[in-house]
N, C-alpha and C positions, 0 to 999 in steps of 0.2 A: 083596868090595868093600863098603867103607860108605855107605849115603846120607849127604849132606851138610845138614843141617836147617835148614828154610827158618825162617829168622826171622818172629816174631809181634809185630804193631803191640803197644805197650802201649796199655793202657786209657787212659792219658793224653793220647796222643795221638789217639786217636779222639773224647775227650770235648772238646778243643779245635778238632779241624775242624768237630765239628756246632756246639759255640758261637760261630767265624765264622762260619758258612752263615748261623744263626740273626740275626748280628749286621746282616751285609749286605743279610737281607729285610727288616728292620726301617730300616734304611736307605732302601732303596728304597721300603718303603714310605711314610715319614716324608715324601721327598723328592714323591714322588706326592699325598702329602696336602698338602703346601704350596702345590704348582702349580695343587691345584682349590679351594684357600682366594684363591689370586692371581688366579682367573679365577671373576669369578659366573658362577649355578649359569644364567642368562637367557645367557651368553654365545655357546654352543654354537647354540642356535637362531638366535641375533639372524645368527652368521656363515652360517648354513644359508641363511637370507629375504636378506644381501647377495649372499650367489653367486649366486643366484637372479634376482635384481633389477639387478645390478648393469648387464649389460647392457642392460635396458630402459631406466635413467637415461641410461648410456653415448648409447643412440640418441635416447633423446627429448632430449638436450643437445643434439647435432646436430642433429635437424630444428629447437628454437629457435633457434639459431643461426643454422642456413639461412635462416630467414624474415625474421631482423633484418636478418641479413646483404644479404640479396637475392637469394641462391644459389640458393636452392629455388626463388624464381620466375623467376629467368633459364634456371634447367634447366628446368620443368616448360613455361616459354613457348617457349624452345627443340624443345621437343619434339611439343609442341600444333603448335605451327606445321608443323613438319614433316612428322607426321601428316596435319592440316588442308590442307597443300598436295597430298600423296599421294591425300588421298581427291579432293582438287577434281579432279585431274588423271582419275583414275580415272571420276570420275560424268562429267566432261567426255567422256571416249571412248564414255559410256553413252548419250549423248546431251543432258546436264541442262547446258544451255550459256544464254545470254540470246538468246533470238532476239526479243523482244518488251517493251517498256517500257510500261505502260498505267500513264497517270496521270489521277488527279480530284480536281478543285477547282482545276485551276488557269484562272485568269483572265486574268490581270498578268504572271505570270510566263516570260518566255522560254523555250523549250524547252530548248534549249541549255544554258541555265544552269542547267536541272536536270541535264542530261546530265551538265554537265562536272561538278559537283558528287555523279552517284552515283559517278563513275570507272570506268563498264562502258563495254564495248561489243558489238555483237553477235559472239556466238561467246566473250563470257568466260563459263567458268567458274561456271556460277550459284550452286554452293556455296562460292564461295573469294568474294561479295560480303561486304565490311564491311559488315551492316546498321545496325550504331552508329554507322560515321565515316561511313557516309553518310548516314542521316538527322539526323546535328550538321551534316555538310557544307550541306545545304539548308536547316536552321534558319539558316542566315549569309547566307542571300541574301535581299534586302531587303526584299523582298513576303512571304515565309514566316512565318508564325507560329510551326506547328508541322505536323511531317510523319510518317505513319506509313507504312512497308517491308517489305511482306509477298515470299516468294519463293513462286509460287505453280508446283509440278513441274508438269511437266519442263522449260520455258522460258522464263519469263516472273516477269518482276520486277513488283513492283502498287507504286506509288505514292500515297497520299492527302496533300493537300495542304489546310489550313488557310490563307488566305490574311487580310492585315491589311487594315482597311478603312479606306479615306481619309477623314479630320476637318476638316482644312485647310490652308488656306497661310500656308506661314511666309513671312515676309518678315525675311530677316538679313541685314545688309552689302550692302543694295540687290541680294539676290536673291533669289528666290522658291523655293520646296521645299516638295513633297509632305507631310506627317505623318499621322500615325493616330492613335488613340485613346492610344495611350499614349507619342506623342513622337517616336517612330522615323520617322527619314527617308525617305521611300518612291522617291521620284527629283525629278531637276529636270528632266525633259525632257517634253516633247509636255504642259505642263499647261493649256492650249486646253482642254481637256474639265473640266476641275475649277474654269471661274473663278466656277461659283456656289457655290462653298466659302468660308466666311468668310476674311479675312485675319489675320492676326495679327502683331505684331511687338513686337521685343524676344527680347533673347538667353537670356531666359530662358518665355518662351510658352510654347512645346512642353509643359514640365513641366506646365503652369496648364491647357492649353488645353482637354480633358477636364472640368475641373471647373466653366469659366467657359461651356463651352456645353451644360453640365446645367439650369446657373441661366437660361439663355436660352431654353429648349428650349418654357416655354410661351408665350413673348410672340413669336409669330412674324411680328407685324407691324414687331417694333421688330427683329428680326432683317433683316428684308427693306430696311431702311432704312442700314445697319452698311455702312461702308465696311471699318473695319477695328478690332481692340480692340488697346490699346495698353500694355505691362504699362509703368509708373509708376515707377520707383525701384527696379524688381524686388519690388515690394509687393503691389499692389494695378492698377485696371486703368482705362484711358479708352477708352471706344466712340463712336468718331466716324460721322456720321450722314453719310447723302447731303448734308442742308441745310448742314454746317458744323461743326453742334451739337455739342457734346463734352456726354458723358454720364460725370459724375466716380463711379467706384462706389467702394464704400468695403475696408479689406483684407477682415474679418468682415461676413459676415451681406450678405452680395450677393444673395441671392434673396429676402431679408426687403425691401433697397433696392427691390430691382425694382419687390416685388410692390406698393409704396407709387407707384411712378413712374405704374405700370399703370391706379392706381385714379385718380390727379390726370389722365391722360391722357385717362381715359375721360369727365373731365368738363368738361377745359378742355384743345381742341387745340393744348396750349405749343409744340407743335414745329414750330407752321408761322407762327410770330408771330417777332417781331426778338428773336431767343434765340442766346447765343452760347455758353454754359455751364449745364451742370442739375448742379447738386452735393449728392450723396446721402449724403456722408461722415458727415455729422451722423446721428445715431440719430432724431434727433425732428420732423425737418424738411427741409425741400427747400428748398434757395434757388435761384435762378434769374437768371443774370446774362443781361444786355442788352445789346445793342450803345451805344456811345458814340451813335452818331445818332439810338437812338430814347429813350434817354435824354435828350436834347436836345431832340429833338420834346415830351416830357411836359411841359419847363418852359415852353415855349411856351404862350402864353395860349389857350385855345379860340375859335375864331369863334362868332359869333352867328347862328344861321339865319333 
């Protein structure tokens, strides 16, 4: 039996599959060169440091968001509070509850209306107290100035109290009201005890009334004699005297008027003579008006003794 003889590739054909193989690296390679000419040589990193980053931006958007938004703080106040009521409840069973109010400085001030303005009572909660809304709370009541809120453990709330001190009385629309240094209306009731406080009137006082009784503050005879000072046109001011006398002062320069009234006074007592007006408005001089009948009296011939 004969073998049957396996045929042999020609050289031709081998020398054209390896110059496709050849041709197709070359391909590929070409193809590979182009995509790293299309992409800088910085781009590889730059996409390393996004993936990286990406989610930090991602969250830090969201939390600016949140804040503009209000989101963040409706959650976090939500949460606080939640917290802040859990612990109050918690220390309350601990014992840390208000059994005790101790307040100083006050004078004026009603008890009560501190109370209702801390919003405790005994048995709350001494760590669930608003010490901000309650020391704004007692700044709004009319005597206060300003108040500081201490919780001192385990039962007791401290109060310190600043209170306003009374300047004078206003006199507006035919009533009378308390004021202080700086205008604020202190009450209108029980004021028996404050009528050797000067008066004042005019709807515009209160604002002046601090400045007008600085300039007064060394002539305390001509103080003692003041029914009442009277603001003028919302300008300037008239002080009427026990005798009658109006004392015209001028807008500027009222303590420089004074101090010239003080000196003529000291040498000639006008104010107990037929005087109906001292007018100080003038920078350089004092004039001095008169009654009509003693004006009268002067044209009158003198007797002869």
């Amino acid at each position: 039996m004969s073998r049957q003889a396996r045929p042999l590739s020609a050289p031709d054909d081998l020398r054209a599959r390896a110059a496709e193989r050849s041709r197709k690296a070359a391909q590929r390679a070409a193809q590979k060169a182009t995509r790293r000419r299309a992409w800088p040589a910085w781009t590889r990193p730059a996409l390393r440091v996004f993936a990286w980053t990406a989610p930090v931006i991602a969250i830090a958007g969201f939390g600016w968001w949140s804040v503009q938004s209000g989101h963040a703080e409706r959650t976090v106040g939500q949460i606080g509070e939640s917290v802040a009521e859990r612990v109050a409840e918690v220390t309350a069973g601990a014992g840390f509850t208000v059994r005790d109010v101790l307040v100083e400085g006050r004078g004026e001030t009603p008890r009560g209306d501190i109370m209702d303005a801390l919003g405790v009572g005994s048995g709350s909660p001494l760590l669930a107290v608003d010490l901000d809304r309650a020391r704004s709370e007692l700044e709004r009541l009319p005597w206060v100035a300003t108040a500081v809120i201490e919780r001192r453990l385990p039962d007791t709330l401290f109060v310190r109290l600043t209170e306003r001190r009374p300047l004078a009385l206003w006199q507006h629309d035919g009533k009378l009201a308390l004021i202080d240094t700086d205008g604020t209306v202190l009450t209108d009731h029980d004021l028996g005890r404050y009528r050797n406080l000067p008066i004042l009137v005019g709807s515009d006082a209160p604002k002046y009334a601090a400045a007008l009784l600085q300039d007064l503050a060394p002539y305390g005879d001509l103080v003692k004699r003041m029914e009442a000072a009277v603001r003028v046109g919302q300008r300037r001011w008239d002080l009427r005297l026990d005798n009658g006398v109006s004392v015209r002062l001028p807008e500027t320069g009222v303590d420089r008027a004074l101090a010239r009234l003080a000196e003529v006074l000291a040498k000639q007592p006008i104010l107990d003579r037929d005087v109906v007006a001292i007018d100080l408005r003038l920078p350089d001089r004092l004039v001095i008006q008169t009654s009509t009948a003693s004006a009268e009296r002067r044209k009158l011939p003198q007797e002869k003794i």
